[in-house]
C-alpha positions as a LaTeX table, in Angstrom:
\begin{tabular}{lrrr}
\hline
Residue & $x$ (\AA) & $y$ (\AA) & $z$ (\AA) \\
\hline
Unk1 & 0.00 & 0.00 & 0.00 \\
Unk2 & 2.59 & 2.43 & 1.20 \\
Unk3 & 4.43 & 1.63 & $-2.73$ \\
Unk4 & 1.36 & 2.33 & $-4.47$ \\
Unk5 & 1.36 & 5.92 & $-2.74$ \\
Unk6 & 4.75 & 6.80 & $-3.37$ \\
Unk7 & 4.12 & 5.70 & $-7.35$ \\
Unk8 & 1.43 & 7.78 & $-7.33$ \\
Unk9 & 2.58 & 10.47 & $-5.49$ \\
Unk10 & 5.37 & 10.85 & $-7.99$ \\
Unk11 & 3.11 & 10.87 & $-10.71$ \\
Unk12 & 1.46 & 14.06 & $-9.48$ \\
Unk13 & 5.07 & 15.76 & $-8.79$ \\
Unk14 & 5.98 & 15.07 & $-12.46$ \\
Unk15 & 2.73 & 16.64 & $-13.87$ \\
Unk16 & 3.17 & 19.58 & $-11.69$ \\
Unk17 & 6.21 & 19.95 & $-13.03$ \\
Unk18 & 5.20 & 20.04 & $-16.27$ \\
Unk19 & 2.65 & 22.52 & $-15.49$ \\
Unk20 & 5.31 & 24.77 & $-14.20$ \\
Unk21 & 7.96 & 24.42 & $-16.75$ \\
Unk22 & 6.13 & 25.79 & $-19.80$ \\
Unk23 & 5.06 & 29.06 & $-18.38$ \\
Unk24 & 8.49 & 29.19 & $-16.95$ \\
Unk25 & 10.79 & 28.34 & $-20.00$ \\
Unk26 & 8.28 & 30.45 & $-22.09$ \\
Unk27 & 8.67 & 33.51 & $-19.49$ \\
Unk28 & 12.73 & 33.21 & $-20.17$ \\
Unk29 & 12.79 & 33.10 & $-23.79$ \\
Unk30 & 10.37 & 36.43 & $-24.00$ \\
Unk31 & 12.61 & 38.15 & $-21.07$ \\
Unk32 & 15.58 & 37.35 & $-23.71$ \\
Unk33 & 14.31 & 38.17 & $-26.50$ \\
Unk34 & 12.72 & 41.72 & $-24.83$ \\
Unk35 & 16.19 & 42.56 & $-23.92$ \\
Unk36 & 17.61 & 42.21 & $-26.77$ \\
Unk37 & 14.91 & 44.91 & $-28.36$ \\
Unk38 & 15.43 & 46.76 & $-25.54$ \\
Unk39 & 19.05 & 47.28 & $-26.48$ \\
Unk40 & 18.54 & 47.42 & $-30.00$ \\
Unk41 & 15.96 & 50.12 & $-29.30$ \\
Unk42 & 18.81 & 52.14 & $-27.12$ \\
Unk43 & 21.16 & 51.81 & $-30.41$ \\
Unk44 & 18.44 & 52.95 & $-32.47$ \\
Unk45 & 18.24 & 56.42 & $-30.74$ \\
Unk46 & 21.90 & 56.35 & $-30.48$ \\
Unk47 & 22.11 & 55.51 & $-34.70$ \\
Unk48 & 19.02 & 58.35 & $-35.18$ \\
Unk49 & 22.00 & 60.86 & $-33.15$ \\
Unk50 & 24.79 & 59.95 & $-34.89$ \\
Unk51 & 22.99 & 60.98 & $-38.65$ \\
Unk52 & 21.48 & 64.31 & $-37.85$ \\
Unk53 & 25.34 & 64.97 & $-36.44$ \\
Unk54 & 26.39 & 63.63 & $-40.01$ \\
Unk55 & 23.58 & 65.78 & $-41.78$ \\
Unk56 & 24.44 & 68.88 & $-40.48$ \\
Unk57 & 28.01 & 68.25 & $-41.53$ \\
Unk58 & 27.32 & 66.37 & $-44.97$ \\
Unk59 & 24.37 & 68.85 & $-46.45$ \\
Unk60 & 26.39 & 72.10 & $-46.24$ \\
Unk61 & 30.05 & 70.17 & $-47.75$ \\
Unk62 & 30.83 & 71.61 & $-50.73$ \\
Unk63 & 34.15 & 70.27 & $-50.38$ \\
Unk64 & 35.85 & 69.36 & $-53.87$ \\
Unk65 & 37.23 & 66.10 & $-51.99$ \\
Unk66 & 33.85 & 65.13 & $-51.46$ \\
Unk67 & 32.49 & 65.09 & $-54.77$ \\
Unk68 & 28.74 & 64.84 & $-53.97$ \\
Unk69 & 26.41 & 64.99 & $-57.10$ \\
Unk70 & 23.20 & 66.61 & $-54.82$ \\
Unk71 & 22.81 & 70.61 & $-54.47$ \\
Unk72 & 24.13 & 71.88 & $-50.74$ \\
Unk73 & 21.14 & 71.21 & $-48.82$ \\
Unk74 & 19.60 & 68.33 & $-50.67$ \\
Unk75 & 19.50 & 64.65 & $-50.84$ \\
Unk76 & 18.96 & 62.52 & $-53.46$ \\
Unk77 & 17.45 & 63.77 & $-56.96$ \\
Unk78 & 15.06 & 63.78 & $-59.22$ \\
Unk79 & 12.11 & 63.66 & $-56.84$ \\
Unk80 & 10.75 & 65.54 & $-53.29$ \\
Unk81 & 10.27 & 63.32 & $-50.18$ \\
Unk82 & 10.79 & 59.63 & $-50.35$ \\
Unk83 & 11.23 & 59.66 & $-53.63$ \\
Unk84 & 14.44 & 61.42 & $-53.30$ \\
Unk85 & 15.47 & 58.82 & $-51.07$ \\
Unk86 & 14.82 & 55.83 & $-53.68$ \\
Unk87 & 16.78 & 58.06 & $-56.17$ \\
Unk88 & 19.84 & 58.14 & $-53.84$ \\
Unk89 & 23.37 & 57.77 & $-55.31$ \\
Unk90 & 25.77 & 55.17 & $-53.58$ \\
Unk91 & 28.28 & 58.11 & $-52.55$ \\
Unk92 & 25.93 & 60.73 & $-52.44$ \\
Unk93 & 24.98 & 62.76 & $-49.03$ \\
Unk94 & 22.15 & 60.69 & $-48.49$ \\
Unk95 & 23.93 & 57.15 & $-48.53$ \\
Unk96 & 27.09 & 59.38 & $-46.47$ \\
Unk97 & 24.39 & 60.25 & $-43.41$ \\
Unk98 & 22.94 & 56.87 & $-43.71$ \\
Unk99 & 26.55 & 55.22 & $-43.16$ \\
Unk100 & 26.67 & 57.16 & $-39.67$ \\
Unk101 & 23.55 & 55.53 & $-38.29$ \\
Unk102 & 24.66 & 52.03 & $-39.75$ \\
Unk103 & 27.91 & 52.25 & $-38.07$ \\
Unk104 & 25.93 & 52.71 & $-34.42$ \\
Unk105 & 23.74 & 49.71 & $-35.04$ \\
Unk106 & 26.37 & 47.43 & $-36.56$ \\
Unk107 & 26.86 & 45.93 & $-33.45$ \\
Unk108 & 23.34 & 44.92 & $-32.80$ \\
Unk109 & 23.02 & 43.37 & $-35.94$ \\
Unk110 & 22.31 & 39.85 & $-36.19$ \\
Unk111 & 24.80 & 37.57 & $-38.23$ \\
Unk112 & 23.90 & 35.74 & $-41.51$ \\
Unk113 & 24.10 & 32.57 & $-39.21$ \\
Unk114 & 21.82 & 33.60 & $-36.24$ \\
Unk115 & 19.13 & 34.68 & $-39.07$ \\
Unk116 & 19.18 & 31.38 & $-40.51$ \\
Unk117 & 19.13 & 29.38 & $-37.03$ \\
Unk118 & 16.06 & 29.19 & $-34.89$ \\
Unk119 & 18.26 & 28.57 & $-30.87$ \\
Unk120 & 19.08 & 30.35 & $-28.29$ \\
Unk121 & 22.65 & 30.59 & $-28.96$ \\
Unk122 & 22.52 & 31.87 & $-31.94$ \\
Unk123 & 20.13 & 34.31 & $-31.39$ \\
Unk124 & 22.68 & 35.58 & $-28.82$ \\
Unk125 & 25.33 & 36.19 & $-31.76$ \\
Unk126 & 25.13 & 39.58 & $-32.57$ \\
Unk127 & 27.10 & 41.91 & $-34.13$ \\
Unk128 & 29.56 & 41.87 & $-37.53$ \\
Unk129 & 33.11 & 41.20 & $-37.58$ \\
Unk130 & 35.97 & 43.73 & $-38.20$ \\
Unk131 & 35.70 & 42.76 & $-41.88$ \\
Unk132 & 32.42 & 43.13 & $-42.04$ \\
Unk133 & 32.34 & 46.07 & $-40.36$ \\
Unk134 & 34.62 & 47.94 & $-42.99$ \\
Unk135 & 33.04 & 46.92 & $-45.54$ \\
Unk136 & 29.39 & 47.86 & $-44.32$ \\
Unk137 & 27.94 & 44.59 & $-45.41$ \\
Unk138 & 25.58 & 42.43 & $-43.45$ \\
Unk139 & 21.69 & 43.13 & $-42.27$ \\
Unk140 & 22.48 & 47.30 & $-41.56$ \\
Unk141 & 22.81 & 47.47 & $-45.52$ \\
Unk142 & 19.11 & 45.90 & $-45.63$ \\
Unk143 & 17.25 & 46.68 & $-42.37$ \\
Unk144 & 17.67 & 50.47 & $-41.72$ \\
Unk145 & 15.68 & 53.16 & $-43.01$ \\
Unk146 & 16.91 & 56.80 & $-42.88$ \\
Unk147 & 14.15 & 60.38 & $-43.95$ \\
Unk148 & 13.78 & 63.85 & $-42.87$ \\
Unk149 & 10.61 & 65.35 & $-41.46$ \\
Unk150 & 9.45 & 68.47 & $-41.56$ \\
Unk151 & 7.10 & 69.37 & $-38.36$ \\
Unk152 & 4.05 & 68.25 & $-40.07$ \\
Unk153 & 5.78 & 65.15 & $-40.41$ \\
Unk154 & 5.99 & 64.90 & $-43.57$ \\
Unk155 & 9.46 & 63.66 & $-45.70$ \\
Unk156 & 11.42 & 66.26 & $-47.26$ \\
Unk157 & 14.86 & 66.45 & $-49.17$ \\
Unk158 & 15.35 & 69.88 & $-49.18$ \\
Unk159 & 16.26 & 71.96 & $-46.38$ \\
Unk160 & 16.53 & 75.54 & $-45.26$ \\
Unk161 & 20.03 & 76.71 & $-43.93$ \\
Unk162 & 17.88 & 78.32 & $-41.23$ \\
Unk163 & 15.67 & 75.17 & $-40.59$ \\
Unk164 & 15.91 & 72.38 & $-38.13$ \\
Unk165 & 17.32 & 69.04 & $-39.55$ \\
Unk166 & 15.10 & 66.34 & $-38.04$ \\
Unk167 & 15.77 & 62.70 & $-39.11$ \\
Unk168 & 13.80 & 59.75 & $-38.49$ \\
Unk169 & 15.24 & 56.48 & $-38.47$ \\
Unk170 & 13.82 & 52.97 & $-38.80$ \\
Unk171 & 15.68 & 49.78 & $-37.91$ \\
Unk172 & 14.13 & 46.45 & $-39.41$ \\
Unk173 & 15.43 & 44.60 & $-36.28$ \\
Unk174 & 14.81 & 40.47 & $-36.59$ \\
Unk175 & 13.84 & 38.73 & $-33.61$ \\
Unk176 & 15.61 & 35.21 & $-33.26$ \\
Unk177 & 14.96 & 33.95 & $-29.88$ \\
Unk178 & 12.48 & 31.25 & $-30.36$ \\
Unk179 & 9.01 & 31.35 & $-28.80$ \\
Unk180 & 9.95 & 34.95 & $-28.03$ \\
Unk181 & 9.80 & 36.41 & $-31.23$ \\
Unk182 & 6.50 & 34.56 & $-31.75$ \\
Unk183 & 4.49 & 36.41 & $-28.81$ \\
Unk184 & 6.62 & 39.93 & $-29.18$ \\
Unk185 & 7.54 & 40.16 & $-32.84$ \\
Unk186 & 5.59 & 40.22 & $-35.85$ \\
Unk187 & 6.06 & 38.99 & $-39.56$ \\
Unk188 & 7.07 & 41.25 & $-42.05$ \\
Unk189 & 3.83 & 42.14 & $-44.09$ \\
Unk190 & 2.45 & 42.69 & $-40.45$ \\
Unk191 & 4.46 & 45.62 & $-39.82$ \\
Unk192 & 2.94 & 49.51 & $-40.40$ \\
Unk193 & 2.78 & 50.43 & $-44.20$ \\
Unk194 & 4.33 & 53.79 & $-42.51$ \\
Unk195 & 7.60 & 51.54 & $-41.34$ \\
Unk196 & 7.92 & 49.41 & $-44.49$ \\
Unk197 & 7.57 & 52.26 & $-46.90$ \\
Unk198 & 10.99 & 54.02 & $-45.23$ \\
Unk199 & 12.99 & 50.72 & $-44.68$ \\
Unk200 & 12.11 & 49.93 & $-48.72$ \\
Unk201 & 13.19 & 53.32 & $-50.36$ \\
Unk202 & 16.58 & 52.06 & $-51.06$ \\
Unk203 & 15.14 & 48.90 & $-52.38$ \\
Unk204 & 17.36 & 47.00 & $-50.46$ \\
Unk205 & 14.94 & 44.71 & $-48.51$ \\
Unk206 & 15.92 & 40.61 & $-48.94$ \\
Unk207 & 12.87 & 38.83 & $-50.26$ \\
Unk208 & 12.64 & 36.78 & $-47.29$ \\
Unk209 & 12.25 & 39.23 & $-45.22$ \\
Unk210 & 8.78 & 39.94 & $-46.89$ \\
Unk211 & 8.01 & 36.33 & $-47.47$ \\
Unk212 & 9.23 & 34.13 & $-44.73$ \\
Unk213 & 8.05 & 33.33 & $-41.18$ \\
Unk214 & 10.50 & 35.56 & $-39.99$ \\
Unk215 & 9.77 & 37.90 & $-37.23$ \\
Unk216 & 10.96 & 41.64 & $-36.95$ \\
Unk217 & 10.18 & 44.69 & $-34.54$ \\
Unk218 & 10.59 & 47.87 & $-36.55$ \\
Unk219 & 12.43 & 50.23 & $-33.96$ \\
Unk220 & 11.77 & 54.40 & $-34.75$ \\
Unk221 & 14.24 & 56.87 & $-33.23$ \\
Unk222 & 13.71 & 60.72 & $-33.82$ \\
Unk223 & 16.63 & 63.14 & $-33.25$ \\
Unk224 & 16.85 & 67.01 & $-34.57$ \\
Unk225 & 19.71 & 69.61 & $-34.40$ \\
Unk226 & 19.90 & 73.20 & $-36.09$ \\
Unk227 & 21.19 & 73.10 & $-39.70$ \\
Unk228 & 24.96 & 74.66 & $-38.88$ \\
Unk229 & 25.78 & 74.44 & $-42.99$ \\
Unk230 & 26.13 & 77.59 & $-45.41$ \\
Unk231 & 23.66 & 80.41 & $-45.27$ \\
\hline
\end{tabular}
């Protein structure tokens, strides 16, 4: 008699258990992967910084060394707004400001290999190598999204030497940590038209990124200085 208790008194401490563990695993995996928005988030703001310091530099240069095709005071060409953006030359002052805020979020930018891997582990590989890093490659040439605003919010690619330079920026950031990214993140297609539009005006977004089951959390940093360029 006293067996058949203990039998089934372990059979109740293993289903507890069980009842316990699933909530509790599932509870780590979304602390990890908030975190790891959280501090993609702080780089965001920290990227957003770093190109209004570049545009207030790189609109005004008229420098022969730097060879920009745009007027002073004007990215891209061809078009107002976004489509200014899309019309963007590689070395132009556009792409130049862009490079600042990709430079700040290289580091929390997921390897080829942690995108392609659904653990733990390899969600917890972040950030480019040396090489990589010099050579701007990897998911910062895909995944961030740079405009201006005026303060109606609207995009604009001309600026006053008297005005404000506010940039927006948009980092595609893709969540990894399994389970996590399913309850926090969302899909691609799922994110605001508002978000995809700016991350897609260099035309740069991988198709599966649109396509996949991949999850992503579109992170949105504002930062503003005066225009300090030629009057």
């Amino acid at each position: 008699m006293l067996l058949i208790n203990r039998i089934q008194n372990k059979g109740a401490v293993y289903v507890e258990f069980l009842i316990v563990i699933i909530p509790l695993i599932t509870l780590f995996l979304c602390l990890i992967q908030l975190a790891l928005v959280m501090g993609a988030g702080i780089l965001t703001q920290h990227g957003a910084q770093k190109a209004v310091r570049a545009a207030i530099v790189v609109l005004s240069d008229d420098h022969e060394a730097a060879n920009y095709k745009e007027p002073l005071n004007s990215v891209g060409s061809g078009a107002k707004g976004v489509g200014a953006y899309r019309n963007a030359t590689k070395d132009g002052r556009y792409e130049t400001i862009r490079m600042a805020a990709r430079l700040s979020l290289a580091p929390v930018s997921p390897t080829w290999q942690a995108l392609s891997s659904d653990t733990v582990r390899s969600a917890l590989s972040q950030g480019v190598d040396v090489g990589m890093l010099l050579s701007l490659a990897g998911w910062t040439k895909y995944g961030v999204g740079l405009g201006f605003l005026d303060f109606n919010e609207n995009y604009i690619s001309s600026f006053s030497p008297i005005d404000d330079i506010r940039v927006e920026l948009i980092f595609l950031y893709p969540c990894t940590v399994p389970v996590g990214r399913e309850l926090l993140c969302r899909s691609y297609q799922n994110l605001s038209e508002h978000d995809r539009t700016l991350i897609e005006t260099n035309g740069r977004i991988i198709g599966w990124s649109r396509f996949s089951d991949r999850r992503f959390v579109a992170l949105r940093a504002i930062a503003a200085l005066p225009n300090q360029g030629r009057r």
